[in-house]
N, C-alpha and C positions, 0 to 999 in steps of 0.2 A: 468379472470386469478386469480383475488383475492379468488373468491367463489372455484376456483379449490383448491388451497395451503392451506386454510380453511378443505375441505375434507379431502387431503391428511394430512391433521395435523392430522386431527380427524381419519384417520384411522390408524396412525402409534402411537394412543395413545391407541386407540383400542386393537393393536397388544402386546401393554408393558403391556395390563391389564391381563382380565383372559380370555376373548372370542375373535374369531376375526368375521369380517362379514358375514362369516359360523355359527358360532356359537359354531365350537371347541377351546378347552382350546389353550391358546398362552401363549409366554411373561413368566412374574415369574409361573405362575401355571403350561406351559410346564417347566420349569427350576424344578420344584418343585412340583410335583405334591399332595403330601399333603399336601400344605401349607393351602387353602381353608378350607380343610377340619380341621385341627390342629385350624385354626381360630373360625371356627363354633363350635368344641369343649371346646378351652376356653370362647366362648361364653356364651354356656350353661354352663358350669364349676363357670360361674365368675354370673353368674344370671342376670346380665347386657351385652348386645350383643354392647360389642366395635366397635367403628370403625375404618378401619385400618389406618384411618390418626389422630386417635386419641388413641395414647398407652395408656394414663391412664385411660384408661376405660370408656369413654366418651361416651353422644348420638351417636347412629349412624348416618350418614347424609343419606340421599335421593336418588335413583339412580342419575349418571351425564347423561346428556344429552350432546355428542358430538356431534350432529348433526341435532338443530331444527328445523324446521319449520320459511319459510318464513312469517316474520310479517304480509304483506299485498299486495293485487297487483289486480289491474285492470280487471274484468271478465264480460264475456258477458253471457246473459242465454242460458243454455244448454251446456257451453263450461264444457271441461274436465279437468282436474286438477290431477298430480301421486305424491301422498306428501311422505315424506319417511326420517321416522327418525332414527336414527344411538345413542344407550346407552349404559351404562357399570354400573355392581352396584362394588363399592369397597370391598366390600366383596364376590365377585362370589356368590350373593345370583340369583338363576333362576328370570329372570324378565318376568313381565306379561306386553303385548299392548292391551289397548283399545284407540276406536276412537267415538268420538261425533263429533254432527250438528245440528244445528238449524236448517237449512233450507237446502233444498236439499236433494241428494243422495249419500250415500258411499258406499263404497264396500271393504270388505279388501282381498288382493290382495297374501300378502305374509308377512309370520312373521320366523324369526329364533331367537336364544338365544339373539342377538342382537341390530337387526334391525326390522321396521317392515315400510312396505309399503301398502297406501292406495287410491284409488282412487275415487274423488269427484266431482260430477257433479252437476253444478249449478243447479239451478231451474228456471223456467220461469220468476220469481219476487219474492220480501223477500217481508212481509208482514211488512205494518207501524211497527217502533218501536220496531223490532223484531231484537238481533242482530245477523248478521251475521256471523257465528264464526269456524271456525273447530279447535277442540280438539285434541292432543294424549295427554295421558297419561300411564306413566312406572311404574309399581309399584314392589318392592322387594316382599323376601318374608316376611321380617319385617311389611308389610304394609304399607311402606315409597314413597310417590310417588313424580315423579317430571312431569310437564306438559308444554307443548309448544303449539303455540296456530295460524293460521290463517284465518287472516280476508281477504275473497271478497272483491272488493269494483266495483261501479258502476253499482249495478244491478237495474232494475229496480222497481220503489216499488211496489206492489199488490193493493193500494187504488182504490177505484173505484168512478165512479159517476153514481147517480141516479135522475131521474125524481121527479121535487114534484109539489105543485099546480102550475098555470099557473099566470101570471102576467093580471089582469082587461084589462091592456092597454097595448100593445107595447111601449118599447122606446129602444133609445140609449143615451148615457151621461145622466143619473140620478145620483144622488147620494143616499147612502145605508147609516142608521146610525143605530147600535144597539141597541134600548131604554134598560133601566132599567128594565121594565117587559119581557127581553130576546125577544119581538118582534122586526120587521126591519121594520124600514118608509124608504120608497122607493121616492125620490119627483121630480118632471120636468124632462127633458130631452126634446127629438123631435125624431119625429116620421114621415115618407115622407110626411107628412100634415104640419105638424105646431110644433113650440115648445109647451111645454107641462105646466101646472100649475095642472093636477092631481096628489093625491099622493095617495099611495096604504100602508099598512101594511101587513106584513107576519107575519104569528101565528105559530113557529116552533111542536106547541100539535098538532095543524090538519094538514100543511101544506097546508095550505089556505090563500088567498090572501083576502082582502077585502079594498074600499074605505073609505078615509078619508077625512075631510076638506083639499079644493085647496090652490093654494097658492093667493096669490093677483094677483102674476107678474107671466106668465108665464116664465119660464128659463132655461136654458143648460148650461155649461160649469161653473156653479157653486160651490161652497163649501159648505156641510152643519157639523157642529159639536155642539157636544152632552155637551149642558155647565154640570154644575156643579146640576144645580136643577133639570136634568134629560128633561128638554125643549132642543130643537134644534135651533141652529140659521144658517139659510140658510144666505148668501149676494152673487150679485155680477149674473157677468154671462152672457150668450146672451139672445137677447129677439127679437121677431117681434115689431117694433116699432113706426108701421103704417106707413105714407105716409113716414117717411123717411128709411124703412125698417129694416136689420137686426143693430143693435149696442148694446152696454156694458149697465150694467145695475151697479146702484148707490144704488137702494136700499137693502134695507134685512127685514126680517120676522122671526118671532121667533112662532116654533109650540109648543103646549101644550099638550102630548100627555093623560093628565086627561079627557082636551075638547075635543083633536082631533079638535082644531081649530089654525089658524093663527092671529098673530096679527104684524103689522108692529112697526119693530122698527126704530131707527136711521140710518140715510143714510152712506154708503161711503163717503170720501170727494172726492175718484177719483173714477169714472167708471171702472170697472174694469173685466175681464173674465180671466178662464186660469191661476188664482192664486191661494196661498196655503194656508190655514188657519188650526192654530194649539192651541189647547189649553193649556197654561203657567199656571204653578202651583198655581198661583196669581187667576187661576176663571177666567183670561181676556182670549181675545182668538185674537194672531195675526195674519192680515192679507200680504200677500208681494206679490208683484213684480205682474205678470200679463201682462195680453194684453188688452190697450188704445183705441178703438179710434182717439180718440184726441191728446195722446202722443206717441203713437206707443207702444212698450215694455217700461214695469214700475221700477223703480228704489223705488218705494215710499215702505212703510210700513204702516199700521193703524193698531191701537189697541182698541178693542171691549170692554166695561164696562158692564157686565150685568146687575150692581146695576143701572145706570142712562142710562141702554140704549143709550148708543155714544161712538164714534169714535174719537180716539186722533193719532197724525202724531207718528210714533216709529220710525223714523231716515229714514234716506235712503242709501239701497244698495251700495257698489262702484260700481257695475255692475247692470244693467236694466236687467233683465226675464222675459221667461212665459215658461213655461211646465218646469220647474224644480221643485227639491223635497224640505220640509222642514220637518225634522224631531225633535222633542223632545227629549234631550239627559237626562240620567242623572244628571247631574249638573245643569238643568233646564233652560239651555241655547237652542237655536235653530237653527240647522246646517242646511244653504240652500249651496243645489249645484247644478253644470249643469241648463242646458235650453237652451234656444236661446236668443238671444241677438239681439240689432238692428246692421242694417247694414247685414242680413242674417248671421250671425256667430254663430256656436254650441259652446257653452261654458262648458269650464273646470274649471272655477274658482268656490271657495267656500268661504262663507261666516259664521259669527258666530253672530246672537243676545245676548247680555246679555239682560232682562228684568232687573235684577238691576242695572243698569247706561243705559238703553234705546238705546245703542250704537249699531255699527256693528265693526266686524274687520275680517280680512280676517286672511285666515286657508289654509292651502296644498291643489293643484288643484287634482281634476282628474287626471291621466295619460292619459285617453283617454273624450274629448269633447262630451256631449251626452246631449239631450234632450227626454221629455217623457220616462223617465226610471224609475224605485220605488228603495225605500227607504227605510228598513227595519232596524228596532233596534231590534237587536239582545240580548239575555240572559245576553251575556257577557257585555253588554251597548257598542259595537261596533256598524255600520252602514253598511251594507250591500245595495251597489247599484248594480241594476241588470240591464243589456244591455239597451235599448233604442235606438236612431236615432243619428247620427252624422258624422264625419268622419273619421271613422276608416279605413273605405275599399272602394271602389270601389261601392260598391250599398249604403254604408249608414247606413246598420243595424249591432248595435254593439251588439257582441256575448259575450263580457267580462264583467267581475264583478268585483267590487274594495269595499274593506271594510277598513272604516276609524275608526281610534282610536283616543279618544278622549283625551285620555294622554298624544300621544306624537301628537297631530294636524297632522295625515300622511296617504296618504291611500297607500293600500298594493294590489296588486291583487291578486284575488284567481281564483277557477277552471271559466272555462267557463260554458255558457250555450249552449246546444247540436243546438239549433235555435235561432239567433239572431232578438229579437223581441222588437216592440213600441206598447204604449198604455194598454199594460201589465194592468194586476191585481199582486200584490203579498202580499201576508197574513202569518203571523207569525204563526204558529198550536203550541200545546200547547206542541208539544217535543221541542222546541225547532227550527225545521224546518222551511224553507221558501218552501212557496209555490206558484209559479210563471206562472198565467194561460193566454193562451189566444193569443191575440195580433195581430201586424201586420206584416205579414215577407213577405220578398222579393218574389216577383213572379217568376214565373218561368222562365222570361226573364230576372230577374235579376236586371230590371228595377224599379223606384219608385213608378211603379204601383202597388196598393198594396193588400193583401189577406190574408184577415182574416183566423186564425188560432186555429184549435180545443186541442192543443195540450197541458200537461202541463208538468211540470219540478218541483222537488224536489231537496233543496238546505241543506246540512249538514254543519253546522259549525263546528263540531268538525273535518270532512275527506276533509272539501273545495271543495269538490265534489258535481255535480251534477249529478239529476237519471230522468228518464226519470217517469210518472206515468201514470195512466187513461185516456184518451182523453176524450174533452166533448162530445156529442153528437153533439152540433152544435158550430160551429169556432163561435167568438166572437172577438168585440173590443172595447172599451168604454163600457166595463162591471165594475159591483160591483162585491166584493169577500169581506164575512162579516162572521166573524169566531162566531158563534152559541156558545153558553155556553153549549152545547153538544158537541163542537171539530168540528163539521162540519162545513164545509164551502160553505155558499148561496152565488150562482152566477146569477147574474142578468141582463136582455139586452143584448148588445152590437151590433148590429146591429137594425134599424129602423124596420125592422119588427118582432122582435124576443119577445112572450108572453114567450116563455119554459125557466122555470128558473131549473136550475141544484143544485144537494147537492150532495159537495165533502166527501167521511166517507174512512175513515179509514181501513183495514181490520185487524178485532182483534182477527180472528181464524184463527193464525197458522196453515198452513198444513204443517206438518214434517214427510218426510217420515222416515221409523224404521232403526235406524243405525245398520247393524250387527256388536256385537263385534270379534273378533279374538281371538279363543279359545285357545291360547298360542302356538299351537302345530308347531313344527318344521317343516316348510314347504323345504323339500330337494331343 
């Protein structure tokens, strides 16, 4: 009802001017039929072309636009779109429509003195980075224009993915870290044989994979992060542990990637798997929470010293985890949230490390309780968490996203994800974007049996929107996603028999098809 009395405003102002939506004279110029013209002549007379809401002779203004263009709205590929904008110039100077696009197809439809209608059809997918936009623009004949503008939103994006070398060994749960010389150390996991202690490098110049020094300890569900001198320090994780079988692992190792060898360094104080470790501005690198053994879910924290090699106690949790995220904010403080907790409970609550007073202190839950979900810091120094496992619904997998601010300690929800997934990959790309691959989603019974998924999703911060993108080739879970200093992003494992590693690129050729413009002329 509103957009209707909006119209009608617009075209009963229309009628007061010089044309109406035909495009013959109305309003003062029927009252007056020279008046236009006596205007156009002191124009040229006065050498300065006045405008009529300005007697003393002043710039002219621009044509007005009573009727633009919808800002933005929701579209699927292929869907059709009839845009149709409604103008007036104050001086009854003849106005000229054109129409642009990025992306897609237009077509113009019908133009009179002062309207012009066009019709736009999406395209199959907008290409990375490319934005999606449709243009009119009104121009006098001064050469004064004014422009209104709409944005698609939800289409899918064009990026694609490709095949590159194959992985030496299968695995599943490795971990991926991007060395200094832009290669990736790939290290442990397990494979339907055995946990793993080989570790592999990838050469993004050949796309070749090749062996490097093992680890000591074979491992899975470990942490490895990239210190400060460009070494790695693996800790923690499962192991086969002979006659007493599988259990948590207490040590760590640090790789050299000048020797390509390992050397052990100082142990955990607790055993620990299924925890997070983050590198603090300080060089040290904190360890949290986890799955015990011994203790069940960890409340504990340690802290890593490169310079002497050991492990120091850094407070403890209010709340015990494991599959929860910890991210580095900003202020150089370290936001953990979500996981599982003991007693089988998916947890909402969040916590905050300071490094300078050693402390924790809690910060705004979740809205919704989830475990195994990522964690993404955002351009804006927000945090983006994306779906994961918990109880949101009836099967478990949560399809929602919450982004926390670190200002005001709160989180917010934003758009969903089109598939509600756990065990996810997601990686920050260098627009900007998140990129959210992989995973485990509900079967088709609906049940928590579960099924790995090839599919991925693209996340905008600026439209809170998510886009559907590229599928892998093969579904994956317990995969790496490790963003290339080329923009690409190396996907690795996720299932125990899986050598084919994927690289996610961008597509950076536009195909735009040729917008016709509208040749002004008076369509009856």
């Amino acid at each position: 009802m509103y957009r209707h009395l909006l119209w009608v405003g617009a075209l009963l102002a229309l009628f007061a001017g010089c044309a109406n939506a035909d495009g013959e004279q109305t309003g003062a110029c029927e009252g007056d039929p020279t008046r236009c013209d006596a205007q156009a002549a002191e124009s040229e007379d006065a050498g300065v072309p006045p405008h009529a809401s300005a007697p003393d002779g002043g710039e002219p203004l621009p044509p007005v636009i009573l009727r633009a263009l919808e800002s933005r709205a929701l579209m699927k590929s292929g869907e059709q779109r009839t845009l149709l904008v409604v103008a007036e110039d104050p001086l009854c100077d003849v106005l000229r429509f054109s129409w642009s696009a990025d992306v897609g197809v237009m077509s113009a439809e019908k133009t009179t003195a002062a309207t012009s209608q066009a019709t736009w059809t999406a395209p199959r997918c907008v290409p990375a980075d490319v934005p999606s936009v449709v243009t009119a623009t009104v121009t006098n004949d001064r050469g004064l224009s004014a422009t209104t503008r709409f944005t698609p939103l939800g289409l899918p994006d064009c990026s694609t993915w490709a095949p590159t070398g194959s992985l030496v060994t299968a695995r599943s749960g490795p971990t991926a870290t991007l060395l200094p010389s832009g290669k990736v150390l790939v290290a442990g996991g397990v494979n339907r044989s055995s946990y793993l202690a080989l570790v592999e490098e990838y050469d993004p110049e050949t796309g070749t994979w090749a062996s490097t020094g093992s680890l000591a300890t074979a491992r899975s569900s470990h942490t490895a992060t990239l210190l400060r001198s460009g070494k790695v320090l693996v800790a923690g994780g499962y192991s086969h542990l002979g006659a007493s079988g599988i259990g948590n692992l207490r040590t760590a190792e640090v790789y050299d990637p000048e020797t390509g060898t390992w050397a052990s360094t100082g142990s955990l104080a607790t055993a620990r798997a299924r925890h997070t470790a983050t590198l603090l501005p300080s060089g040290k690198v904190l360890v949290v929470g986890g799955y015990s053994d011994a203790h069940g879910n960890l409340g504990t924290a340690e802290v890593y010293d490169p310079e002497t090699g050991t492990w120091a106690a850094a407070g403890s949790l209010a709340t015990a985890r494991e599959g929860h995220t910890a991210t580095l904010l900003r202020s150089g403080k370290v936001l953990v949230a979500g996981g599982y907790g003991n007693a089988n409970v998916f947890l909402g609550t969040a916590e905050v490390y300071d490094p300078e007073t050693g402390g924790w202190t809690a910060t705004s839950s979740l809205a919704t309780a989830r475990n195994n979900s990522t964690a993404t810091l955002l351009p804006s120094g927000k945090v983006l968490v994306a779906s994961g496992y918990g109880s949101a619904n009836g099967n478990g997998w949560v399809g929602t996203a919450e982004v926390y601010d670190p200002e005001t300690g709160t989180w917010a929800f934003t758009g969903s994800l089109a598939l509600g997934r756990h065990r996810h990959s997601a990686t920050l790309l260098a627009s900007g974007k998140v990129l959210v691959v992989g995973g485990i989603t509900a079967g088709t019974s609906g049940s928590p049996n579960t099924k790995a998924n090839a599919t991925a999703e693209v996340y905008d911060p600026e439209t809170g929107i998510w886009v559907f993108t590229g599928s892998l080739a093969a579904a994956r879970i317990h995969h790496t996603a490790t963003l290339l200093p080329s923009g690409q992003v190396l996907v690795v494992g996720g299932t125990a028999d899986t050598k084919e590693v994927e690289l996610y690129t961008r597509q950076v050729a536009p195909q735009v098809s040729p917008v016709p413009e509208p040749s002004g002329e008076i369509i009856p």
